[in-house]
ChimeraX commands (.cxc) that place a marker at each C-alpha (Angstrom):
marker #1 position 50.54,74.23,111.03 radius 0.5
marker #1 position 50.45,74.91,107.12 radius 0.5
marker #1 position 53.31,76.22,105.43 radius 0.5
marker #1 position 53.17,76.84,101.63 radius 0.5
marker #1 position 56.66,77.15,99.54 radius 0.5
marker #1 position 57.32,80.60,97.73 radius 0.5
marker #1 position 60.05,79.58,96.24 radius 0.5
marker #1 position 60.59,77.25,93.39 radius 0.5
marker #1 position 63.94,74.59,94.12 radius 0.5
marker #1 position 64.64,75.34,97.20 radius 0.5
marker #1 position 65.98,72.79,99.67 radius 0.5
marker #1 position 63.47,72.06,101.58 radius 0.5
marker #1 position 65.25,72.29,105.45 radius 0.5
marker #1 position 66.42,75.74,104.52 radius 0.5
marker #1 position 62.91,76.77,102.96 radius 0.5
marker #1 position 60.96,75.62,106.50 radius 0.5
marker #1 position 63.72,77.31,108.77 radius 0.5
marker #1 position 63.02,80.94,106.50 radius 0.5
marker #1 position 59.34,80.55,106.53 radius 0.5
marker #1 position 58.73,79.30,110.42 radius 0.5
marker #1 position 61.25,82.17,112.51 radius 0.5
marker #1 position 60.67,80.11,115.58 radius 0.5
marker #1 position 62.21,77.22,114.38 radius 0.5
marker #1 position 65.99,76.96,113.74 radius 0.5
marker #1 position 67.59,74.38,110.55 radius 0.5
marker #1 position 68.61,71.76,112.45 radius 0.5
marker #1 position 64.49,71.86,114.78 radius 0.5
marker #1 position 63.60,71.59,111.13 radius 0.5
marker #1 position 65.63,68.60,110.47 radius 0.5
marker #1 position 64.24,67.15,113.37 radius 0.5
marker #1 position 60.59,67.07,112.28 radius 0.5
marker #1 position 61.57,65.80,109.31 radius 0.5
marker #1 position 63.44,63.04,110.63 radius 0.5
marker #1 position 60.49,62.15,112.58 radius 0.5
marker #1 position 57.86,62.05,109.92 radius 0.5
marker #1 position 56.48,64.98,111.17 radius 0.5
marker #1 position 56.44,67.29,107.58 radius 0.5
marker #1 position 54.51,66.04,105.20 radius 0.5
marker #1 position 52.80,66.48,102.28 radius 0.5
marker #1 position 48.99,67.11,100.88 radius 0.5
marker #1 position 48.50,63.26,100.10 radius 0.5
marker #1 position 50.51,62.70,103.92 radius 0.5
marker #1 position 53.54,60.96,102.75 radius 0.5
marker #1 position 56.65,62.51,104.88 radius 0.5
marker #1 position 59.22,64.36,103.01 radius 0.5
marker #1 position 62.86,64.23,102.98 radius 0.5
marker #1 position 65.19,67.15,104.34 radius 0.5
marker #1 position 66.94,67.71,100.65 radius 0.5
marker #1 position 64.05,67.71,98.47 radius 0.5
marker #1 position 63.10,70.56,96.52 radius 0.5
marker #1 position 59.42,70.99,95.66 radius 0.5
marker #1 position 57.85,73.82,93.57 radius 0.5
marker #1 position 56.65,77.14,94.99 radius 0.5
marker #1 position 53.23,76.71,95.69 radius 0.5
marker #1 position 53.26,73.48,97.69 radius 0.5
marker #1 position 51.68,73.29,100.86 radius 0.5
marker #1 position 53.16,71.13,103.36 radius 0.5
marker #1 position 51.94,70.16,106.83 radius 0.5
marker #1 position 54.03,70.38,110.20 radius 0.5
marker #1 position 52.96,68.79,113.02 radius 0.5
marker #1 position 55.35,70.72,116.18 radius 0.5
marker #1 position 55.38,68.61,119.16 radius 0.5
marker #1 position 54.37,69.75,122.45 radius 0.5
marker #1 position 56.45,71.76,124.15 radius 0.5
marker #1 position 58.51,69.70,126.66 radius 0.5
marker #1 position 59.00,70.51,130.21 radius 0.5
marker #1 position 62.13,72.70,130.83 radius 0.5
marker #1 position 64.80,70.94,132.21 radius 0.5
marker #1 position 66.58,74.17,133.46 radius 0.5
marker #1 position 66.11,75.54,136.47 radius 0.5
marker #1 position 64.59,78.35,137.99 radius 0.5
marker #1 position 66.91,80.69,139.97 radius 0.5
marker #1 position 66.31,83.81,141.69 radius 0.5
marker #1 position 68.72,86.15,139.52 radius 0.5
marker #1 position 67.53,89.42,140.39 radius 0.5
marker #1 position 65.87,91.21,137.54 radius 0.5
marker #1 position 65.17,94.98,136.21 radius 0.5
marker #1 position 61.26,94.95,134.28 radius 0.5
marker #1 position 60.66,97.12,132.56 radius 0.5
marker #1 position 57.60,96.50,131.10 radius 0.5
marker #1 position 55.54,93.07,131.90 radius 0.5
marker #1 position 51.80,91.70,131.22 radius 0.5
marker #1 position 50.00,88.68,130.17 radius 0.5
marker #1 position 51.82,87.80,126.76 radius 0.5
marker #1 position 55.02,89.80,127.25 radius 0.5
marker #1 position 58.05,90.62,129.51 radius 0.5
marker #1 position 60.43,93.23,129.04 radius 0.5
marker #1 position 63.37,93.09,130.89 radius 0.5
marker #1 position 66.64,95.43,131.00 radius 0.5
marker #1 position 69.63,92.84,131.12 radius 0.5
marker #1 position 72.93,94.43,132.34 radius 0.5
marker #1 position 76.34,93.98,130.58 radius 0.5
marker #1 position 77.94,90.36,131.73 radius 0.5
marker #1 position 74.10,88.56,131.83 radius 0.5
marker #1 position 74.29,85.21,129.43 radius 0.5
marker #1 position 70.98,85.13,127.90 radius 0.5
marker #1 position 70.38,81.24,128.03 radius 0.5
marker #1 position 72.15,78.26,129.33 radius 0.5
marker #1 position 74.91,77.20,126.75 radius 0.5
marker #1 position 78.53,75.38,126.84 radius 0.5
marker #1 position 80.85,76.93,129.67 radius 0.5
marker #1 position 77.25,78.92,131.08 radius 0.5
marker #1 position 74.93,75.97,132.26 radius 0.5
marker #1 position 73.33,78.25,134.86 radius 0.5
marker #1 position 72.60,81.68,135.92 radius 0.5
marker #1 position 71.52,82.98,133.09 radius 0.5
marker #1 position 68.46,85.29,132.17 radius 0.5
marker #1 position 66.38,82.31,131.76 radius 0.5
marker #1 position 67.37,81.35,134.61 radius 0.5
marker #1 position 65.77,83.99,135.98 radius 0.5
marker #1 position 62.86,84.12,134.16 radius 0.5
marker #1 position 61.61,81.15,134.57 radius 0.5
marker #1 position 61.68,81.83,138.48 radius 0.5
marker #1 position 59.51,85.10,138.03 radius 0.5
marker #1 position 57.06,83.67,135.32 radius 0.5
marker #1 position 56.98,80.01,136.47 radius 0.5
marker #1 position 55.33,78.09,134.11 radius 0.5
marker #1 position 54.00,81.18,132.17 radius 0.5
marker #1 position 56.74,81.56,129.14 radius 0.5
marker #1 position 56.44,80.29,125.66 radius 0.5
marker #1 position 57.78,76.68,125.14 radius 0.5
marker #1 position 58.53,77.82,121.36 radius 0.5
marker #1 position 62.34,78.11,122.18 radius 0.5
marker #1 position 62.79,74.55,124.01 radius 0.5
marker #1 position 63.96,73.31,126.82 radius 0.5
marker #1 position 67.53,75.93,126.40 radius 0.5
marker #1 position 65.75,79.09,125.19 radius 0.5
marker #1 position 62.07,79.21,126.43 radius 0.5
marker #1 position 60.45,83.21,125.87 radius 0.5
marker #1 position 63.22,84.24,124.23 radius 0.5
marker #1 position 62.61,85.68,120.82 radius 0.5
marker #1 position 65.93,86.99,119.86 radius 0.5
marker #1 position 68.96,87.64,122.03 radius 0.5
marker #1 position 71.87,90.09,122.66 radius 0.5
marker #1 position 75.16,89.48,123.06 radius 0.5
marker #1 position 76.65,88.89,127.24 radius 0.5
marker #1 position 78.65,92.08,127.37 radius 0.5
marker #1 position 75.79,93.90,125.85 radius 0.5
marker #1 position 73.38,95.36,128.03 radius 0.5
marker #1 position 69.86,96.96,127.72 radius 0.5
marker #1 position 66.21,95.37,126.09 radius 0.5
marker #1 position 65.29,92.12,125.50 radius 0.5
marker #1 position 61.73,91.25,125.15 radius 0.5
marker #1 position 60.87,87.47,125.59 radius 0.5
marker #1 position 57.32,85.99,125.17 radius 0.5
marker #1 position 54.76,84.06,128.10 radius 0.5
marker #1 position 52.79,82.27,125.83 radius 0.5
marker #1 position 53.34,80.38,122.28 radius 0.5
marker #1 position 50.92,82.67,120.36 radius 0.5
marker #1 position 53.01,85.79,121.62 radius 0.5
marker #1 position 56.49,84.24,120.94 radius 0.5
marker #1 position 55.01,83.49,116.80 radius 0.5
marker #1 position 53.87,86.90,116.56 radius 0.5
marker #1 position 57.16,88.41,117.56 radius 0.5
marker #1 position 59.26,86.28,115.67 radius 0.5
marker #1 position 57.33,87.17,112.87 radius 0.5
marker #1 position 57.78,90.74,113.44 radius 0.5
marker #1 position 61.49,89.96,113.57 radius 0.5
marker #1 position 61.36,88.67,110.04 radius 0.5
marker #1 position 59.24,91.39,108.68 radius 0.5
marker #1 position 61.12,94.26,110.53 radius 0.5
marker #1 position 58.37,95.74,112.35 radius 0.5
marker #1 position 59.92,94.62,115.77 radius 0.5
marker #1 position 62.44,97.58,115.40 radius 0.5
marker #1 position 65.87,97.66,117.89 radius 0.5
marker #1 position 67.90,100.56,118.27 radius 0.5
marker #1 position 70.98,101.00,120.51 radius 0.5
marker #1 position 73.27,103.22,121.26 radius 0.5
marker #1 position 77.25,102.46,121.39 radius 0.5
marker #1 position 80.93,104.68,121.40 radius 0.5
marker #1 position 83.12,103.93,118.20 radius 0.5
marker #1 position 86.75,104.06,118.16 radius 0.5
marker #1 position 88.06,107.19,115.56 radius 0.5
marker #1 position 85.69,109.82,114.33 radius 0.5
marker #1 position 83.07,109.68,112.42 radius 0.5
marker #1 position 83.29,111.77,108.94 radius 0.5
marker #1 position 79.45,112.31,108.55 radius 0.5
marker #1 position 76.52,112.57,110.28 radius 0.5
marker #1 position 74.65,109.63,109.46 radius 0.5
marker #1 position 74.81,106.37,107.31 radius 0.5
marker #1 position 73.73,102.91,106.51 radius 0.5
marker #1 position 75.68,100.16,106.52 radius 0.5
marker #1 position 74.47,97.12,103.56 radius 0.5
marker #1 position 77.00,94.36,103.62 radius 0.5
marker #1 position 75.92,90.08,104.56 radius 0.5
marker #1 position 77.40,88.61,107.20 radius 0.5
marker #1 position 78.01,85.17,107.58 radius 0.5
marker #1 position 80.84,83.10,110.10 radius 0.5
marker #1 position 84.47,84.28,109.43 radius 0.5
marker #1 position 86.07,81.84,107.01 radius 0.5
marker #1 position 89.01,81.93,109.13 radius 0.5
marker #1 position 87.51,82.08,112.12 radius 0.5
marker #1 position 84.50,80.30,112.79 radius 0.5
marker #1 position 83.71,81.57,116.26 radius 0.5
marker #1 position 83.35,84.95,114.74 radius 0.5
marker #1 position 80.96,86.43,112.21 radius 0.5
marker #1 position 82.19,88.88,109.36 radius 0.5
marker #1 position 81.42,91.22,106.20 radius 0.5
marker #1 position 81.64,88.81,103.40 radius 0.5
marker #1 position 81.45,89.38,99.71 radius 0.5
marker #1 position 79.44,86.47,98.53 radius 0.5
marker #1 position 77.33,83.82,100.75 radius 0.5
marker #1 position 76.16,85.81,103.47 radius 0.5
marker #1 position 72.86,87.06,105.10 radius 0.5
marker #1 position 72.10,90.46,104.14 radius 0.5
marker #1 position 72.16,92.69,106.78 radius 0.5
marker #1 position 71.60,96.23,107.16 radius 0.5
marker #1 position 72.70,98.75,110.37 radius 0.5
marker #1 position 71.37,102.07,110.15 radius 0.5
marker #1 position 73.66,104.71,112.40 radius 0.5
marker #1 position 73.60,108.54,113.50 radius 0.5
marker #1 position 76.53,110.43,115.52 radius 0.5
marker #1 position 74.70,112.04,118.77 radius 0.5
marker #1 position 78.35,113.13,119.92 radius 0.5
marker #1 position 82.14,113.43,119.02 radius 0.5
marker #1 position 85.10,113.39,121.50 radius 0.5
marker #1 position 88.87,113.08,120.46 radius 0.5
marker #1 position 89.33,109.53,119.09 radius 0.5
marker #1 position 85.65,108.19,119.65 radius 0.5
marker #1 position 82.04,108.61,118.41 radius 0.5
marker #1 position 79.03,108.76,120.42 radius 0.5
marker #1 position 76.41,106.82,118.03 radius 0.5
marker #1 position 72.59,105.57,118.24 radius 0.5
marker #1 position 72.10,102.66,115.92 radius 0.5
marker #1 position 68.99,101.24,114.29 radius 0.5
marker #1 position 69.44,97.68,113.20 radius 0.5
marker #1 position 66.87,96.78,110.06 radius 0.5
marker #1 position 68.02,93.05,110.37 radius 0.5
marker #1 position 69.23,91.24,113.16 radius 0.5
marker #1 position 72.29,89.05,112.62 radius 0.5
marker #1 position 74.86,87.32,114.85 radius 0.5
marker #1 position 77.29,90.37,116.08 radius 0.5
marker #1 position 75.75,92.48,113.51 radius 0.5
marker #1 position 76.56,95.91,114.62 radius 0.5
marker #1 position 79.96,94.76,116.04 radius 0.5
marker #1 position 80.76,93.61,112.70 radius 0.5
marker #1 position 79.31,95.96,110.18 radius 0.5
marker #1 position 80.66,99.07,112.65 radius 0.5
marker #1 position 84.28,97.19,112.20 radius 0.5
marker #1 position 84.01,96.38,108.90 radius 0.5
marker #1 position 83.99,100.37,108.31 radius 0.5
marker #1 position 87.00,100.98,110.47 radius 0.5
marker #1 position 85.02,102.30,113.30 radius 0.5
marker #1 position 84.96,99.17,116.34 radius 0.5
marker #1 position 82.88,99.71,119.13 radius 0.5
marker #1 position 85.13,101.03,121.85 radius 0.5
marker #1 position 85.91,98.17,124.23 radius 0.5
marker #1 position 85.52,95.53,121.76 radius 0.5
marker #1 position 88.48,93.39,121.57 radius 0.5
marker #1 position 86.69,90.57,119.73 radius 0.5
marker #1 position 86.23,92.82,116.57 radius 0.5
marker #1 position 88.42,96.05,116.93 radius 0.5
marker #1 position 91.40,96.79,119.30 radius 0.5
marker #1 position 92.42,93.83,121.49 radius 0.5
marker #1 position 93.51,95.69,124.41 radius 0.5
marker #1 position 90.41,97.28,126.73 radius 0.5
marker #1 position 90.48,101.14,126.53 radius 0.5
marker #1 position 89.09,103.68,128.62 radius 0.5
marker #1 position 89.07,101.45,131.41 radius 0.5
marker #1 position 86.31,99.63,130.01 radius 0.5
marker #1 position 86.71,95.54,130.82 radius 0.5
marker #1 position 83.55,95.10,127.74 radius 0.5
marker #1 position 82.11,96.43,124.69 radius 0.5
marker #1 position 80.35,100.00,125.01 radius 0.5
marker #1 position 77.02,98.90,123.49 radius 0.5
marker #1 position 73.29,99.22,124.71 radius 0.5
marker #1 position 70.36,98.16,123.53 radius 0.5
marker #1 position 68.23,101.36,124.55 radius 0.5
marker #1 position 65.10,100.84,123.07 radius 0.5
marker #1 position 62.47,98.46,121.52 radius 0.5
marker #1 position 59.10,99.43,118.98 radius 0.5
marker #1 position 56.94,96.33,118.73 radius 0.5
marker #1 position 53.35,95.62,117.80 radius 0.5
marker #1 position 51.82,93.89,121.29 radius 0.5
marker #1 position 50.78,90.31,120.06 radius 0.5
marker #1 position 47.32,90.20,121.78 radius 0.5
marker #1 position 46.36,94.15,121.24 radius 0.5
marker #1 position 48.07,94.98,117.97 radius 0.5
marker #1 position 48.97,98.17,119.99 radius 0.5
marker #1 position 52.26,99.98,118.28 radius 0.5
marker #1 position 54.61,99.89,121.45 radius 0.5
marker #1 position 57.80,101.86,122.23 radius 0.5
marker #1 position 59.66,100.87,125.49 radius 0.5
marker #1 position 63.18,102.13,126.29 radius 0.5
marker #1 position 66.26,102.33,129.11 radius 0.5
marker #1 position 68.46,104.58,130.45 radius 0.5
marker #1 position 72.00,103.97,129.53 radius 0.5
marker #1 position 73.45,102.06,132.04 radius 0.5
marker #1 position 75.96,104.08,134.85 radius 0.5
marker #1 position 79.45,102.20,132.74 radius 0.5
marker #1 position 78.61,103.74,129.88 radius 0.5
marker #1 position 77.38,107.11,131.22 radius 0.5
marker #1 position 81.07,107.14,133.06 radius 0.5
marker #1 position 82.37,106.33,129.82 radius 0.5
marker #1 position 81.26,109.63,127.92 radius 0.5
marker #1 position 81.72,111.66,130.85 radius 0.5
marker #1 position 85.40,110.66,131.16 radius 0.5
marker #1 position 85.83,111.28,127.04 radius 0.5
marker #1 position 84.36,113.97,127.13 radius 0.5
marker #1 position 86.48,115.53,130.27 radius 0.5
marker #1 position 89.41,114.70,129.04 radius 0.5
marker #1 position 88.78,116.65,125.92 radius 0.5
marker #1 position 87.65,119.33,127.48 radius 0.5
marker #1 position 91.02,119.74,129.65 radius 0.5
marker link #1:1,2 radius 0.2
marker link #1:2,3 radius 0.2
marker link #1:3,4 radius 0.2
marker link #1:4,5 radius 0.2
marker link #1:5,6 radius 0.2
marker link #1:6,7 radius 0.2
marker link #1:7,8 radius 0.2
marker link #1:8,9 radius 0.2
marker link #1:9,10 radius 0.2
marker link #1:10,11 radius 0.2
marker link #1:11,12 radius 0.2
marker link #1:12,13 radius 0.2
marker link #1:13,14 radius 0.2
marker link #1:14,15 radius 0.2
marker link #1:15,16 radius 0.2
marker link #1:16,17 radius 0.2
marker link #1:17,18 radius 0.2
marker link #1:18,19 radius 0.2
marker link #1:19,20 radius 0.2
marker link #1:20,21 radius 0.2
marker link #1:21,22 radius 0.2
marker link #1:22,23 radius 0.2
marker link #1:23,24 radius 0.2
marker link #1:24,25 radius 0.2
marker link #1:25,26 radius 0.2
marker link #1:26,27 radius 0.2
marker link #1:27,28 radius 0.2
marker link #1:28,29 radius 0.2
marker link #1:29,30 radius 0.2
marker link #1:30,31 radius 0.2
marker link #1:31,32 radius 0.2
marker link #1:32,33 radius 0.2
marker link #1:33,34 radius 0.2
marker link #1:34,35 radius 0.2
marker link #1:35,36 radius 0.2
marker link #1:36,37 radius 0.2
marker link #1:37,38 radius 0.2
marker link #1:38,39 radius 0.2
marker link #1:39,40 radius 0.2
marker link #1:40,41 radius 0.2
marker link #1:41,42 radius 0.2
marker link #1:42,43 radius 0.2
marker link #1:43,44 radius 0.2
marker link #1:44,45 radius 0.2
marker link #1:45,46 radius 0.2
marker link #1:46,47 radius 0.2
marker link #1:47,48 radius 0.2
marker link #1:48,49 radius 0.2
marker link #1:49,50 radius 0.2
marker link #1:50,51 radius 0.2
marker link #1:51,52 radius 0.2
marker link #1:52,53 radius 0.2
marker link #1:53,54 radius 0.2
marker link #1:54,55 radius 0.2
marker link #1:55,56 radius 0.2
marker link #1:56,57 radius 0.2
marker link #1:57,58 radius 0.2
marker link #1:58,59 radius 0.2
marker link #1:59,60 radius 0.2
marker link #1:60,61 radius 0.2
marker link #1:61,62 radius 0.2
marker link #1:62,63 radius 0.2
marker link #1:63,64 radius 0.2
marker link #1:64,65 radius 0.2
marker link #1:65,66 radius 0.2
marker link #1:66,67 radius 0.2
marker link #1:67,68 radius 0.2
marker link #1:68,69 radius 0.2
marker link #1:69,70 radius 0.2
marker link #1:70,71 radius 0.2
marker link #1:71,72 radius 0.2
marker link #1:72,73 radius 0.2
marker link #1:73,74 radius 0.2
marker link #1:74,75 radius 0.2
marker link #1:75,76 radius 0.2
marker link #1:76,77 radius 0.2
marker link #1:77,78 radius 0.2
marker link #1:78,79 radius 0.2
marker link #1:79,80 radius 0.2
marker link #1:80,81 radius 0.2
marker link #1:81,82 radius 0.2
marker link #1:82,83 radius 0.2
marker link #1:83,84 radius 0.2
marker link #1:84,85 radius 0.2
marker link #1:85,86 radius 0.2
marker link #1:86,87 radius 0.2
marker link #1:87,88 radius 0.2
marker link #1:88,89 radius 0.2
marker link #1:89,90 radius 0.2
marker link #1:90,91 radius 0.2
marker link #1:91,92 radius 0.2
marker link #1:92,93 radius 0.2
marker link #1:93,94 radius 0.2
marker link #1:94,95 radius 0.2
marker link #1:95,96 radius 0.2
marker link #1:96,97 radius 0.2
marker link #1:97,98 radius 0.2
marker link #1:98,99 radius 0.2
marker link #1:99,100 radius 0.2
marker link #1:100,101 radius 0.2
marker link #1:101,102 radius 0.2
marker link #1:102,103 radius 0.2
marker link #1:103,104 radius 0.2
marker link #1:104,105 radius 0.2
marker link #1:105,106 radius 0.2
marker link #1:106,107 radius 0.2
marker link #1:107,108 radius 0.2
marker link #1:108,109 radius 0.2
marker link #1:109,110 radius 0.2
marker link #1:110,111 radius 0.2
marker link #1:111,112 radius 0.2
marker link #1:112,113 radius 0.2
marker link #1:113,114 radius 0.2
marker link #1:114,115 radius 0.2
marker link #1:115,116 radius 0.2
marker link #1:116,117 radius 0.2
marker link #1:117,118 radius 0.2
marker link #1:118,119 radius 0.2
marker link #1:119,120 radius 0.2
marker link #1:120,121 radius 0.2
marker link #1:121,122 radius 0.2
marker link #1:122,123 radius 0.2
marker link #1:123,124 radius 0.2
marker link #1:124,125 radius 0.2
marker link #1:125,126 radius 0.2
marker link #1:126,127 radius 0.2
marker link #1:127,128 radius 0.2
marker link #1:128,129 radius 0.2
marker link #1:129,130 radius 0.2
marker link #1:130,131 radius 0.2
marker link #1:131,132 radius 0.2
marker link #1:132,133 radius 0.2
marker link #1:133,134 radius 0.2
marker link #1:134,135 radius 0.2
marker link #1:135,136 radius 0.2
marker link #1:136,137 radius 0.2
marker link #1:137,138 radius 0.2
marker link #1:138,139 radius 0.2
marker link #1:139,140 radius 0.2
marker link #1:140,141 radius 0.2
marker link #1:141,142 radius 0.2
marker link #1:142,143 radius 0.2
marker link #1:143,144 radius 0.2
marker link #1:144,145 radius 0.2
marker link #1:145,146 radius 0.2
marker link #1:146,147 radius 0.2
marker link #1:147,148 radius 0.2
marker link #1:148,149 radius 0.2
marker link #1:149,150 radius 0.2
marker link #1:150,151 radius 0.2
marker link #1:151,152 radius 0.2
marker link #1:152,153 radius 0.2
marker link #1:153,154 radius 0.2
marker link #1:154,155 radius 0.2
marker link #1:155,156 radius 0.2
marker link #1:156,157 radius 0.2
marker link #1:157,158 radius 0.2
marker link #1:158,159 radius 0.2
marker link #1:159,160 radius 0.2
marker link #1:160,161 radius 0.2
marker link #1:161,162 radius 0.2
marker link #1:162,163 radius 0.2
marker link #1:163,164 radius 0.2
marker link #1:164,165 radius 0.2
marker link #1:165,166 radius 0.2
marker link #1:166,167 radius 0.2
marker link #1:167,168 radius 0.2
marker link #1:168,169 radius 0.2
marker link #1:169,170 radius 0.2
marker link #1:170,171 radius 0.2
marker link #1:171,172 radius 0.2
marker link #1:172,173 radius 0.2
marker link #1:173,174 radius 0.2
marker link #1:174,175 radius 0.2
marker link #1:175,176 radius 0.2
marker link #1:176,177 radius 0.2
marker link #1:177,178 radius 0.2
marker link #1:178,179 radius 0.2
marker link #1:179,180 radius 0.2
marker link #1:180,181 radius 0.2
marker link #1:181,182 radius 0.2
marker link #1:182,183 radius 0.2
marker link #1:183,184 radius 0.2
marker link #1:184,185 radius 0.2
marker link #1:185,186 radius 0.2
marker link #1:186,187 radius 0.2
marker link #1:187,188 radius 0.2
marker link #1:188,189 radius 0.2
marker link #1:189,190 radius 0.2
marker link #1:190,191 radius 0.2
marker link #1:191,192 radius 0.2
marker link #1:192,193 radius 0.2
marker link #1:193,194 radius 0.2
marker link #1:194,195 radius 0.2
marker link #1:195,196 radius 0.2
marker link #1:196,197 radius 0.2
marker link #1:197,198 radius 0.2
marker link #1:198,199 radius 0.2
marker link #1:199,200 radius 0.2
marker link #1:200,201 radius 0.2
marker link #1:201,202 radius 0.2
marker link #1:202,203 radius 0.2
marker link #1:203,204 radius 0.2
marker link #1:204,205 radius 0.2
marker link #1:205,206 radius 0.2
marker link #1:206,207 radius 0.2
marker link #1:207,208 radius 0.2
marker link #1:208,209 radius 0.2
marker link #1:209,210 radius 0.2
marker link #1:210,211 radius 0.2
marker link #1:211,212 radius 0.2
marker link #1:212,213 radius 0.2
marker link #1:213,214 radius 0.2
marker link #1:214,215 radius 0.2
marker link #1:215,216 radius 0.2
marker link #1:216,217 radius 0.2
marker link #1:217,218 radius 0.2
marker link #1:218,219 radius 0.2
marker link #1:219,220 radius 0.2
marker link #1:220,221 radius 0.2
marker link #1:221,222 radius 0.2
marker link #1:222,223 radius 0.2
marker link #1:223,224 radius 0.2
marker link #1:224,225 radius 0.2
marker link #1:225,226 radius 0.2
marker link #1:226,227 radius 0.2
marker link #1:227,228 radius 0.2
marker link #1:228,229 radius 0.2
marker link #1:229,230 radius 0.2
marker link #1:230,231 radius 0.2
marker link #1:231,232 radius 0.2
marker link #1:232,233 radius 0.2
marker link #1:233,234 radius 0.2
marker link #1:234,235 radius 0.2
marker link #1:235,236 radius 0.2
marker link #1:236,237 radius 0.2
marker link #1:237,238 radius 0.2
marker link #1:238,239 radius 0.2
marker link #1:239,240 radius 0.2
marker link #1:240,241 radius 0.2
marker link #1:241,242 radius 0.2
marker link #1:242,243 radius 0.2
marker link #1:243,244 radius 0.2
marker link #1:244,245 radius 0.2
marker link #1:245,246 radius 0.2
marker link #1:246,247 radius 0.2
marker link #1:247,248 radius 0.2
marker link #1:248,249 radius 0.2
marker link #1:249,250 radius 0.2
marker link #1:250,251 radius 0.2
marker link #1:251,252 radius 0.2
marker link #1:252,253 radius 0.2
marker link #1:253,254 radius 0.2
marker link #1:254,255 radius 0.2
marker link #1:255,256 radius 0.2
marker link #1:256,257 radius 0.2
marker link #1:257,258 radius 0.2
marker link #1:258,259 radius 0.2
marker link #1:259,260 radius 0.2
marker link #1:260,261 radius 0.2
marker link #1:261,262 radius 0.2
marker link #1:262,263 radius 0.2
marker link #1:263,264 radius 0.2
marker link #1:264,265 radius 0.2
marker link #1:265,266 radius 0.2
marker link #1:266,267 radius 0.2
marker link #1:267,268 radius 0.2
marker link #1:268,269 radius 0.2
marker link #1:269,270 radius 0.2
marker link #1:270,271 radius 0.2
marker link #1:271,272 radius 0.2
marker link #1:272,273 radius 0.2
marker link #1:273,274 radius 0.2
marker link #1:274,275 radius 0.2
marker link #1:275,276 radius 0.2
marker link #1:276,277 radius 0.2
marker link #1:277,278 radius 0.2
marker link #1:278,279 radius 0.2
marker link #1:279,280 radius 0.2
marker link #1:280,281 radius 0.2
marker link #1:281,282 radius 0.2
marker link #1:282,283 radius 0.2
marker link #1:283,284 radius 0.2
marker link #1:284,285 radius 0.2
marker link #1:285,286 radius 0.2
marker link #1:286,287 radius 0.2
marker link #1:287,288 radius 0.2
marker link #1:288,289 radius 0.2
marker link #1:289,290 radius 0.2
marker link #1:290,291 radius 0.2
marker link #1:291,292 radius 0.2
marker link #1:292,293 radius 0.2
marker link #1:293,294 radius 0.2
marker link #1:294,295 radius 0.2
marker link #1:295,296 radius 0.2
marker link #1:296,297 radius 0.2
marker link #1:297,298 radius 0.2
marker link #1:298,299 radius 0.2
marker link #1:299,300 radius 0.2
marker link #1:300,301 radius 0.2
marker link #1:301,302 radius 0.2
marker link #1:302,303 radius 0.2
marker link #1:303,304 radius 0.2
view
């Protein structure tokens, strides 16, 4: 693979990790360690240099290597599946992919029982398919990929924003107006760095696009549009504005309302462009029966 720099002084880690979506800093740091970036003349480079824009550097990514996790038949709800891509509706409680505290049963897990050998190897031995993920007590879409030229198209449909996500979630308080975008970065909470927050300087940029689709006493009904994709982003940005998603208690209220035991958040659709046709493709979800309970319970009780 050739990657040329577009920006001048840049380290170089943090350049490679922007410009290659499948590839995290530290997978970066990795190739670099092992000789594996180098430049037009083939020396290797070093992880903190800063080149000029313009430079073209070489990456040689290993093989993917067999997956070490294994295959477990997790039942699973598809709703959408062919040669390059699966789309799968993950209900609320689902890890995504094997991690401290979760070493098993997880939607790779899963997936690597239905597809077998047939998912990308671009995430590694932890994360194979999986383009981006959503959070464990977030249900809904998740696309992953079942080959490597699928999972680099998505991911860099991710990056460009053309691999559009919108949910829909209940807000505690009401919503003044009808529609608004949230601009604010996000990076990990200075004093808290298991948590991700609205910071003024330092952060990602991230932006949340939301409309109200109902009101009830106390809570708002909302479908949200995310433009970016960051850790916790719409948990964050919807606290940040004194609205947490209802059920929430890692970012708003820490007691569970509404007898909800999670966060009231779906991911109810997904617009991509299909890797191998460069069809435009909308797939979406019902909301899930917790949720559905959830509004008609709100809305009941204001109705009494």
């Amino acid at each position: 693979m050739t990657v040329t720099l577009d920006r001048p002084d840049e380290r170089l880690d943090t350049a490679l990790a922007r410009l290659v979506p499948e590839l995290s800093r530290s997978a970066v740091q990795r190739l670099i360690a092992l000789g594996a970036v180098r430049k037009a003349d083939g020396r290797p480079v070093k992880k903190n240099e800063r080149l000029p824009a313009g430079t073209s550097l070489s990456l040689e990514l290993p093989e993917p290597e067999p997956a070490e996790t294994p295959a477990q038949q997790i039942p699973l709800d598809i709703v959408y599946e062919d040669a390059d891509v699966i789309v799968i509706n993950k209900p609320k409680g689902l890890v995504v992919h094997p991690a401290p505290g979760h070493p098993d049963g997880t939607l790779v897990n899963a997936l690597l029982a239905h597809c077998g050998d047939s998912l990308s190897g671009v995430g590694g031995q932890r994360r194979p398919g999986i383009v981006h993920r959503i959070d464990k007590e977030t249900s809904g879409l998740l696309i992953a990929a079942k080959n490597d030229a699928a999972h680099r198209a998505l991911a860099a449909q991710l990056k460009d924003h053309t691999l559009a996500r919108t949910y829909e979630c209940i807000v505690c308080g009401g919503m003044k107006d009808d529609r608004g975008t949230i601009d604010a970065p996000i990076a990990r909470d200075p004093r808290a760095r298991k948590k991700m927050a609205v910071v003024p300087a330092g952060g990602r940029p991230a932006v949340t696009h939301w409309e109200v689709l109902a009101r009830c006493p106390g809570y708002t009904h909302l479908r949200v549009r995310l433009e970016t994709g960051r850790t916790h982003q719409i948990r964050v940005h919807m606290a940040s504005i004194g609205h947490p998603i209802l059920g929430d208690t890692v970012y708003g209220r820490k007691k569970p309302e509404a007898g909800l035991d999670s966060q009231c958040l779906h991911a109810r659709e997904l617009t991509f462009v299909h890797p191998a046709t460069g069809q435009t493709m909308t797939v979406s979800c019902p909301l899930p029966a917790y949720f559905t309970e959830v509004l008609r319970r709100l809305c009941f009780s204001a109705s009494s």
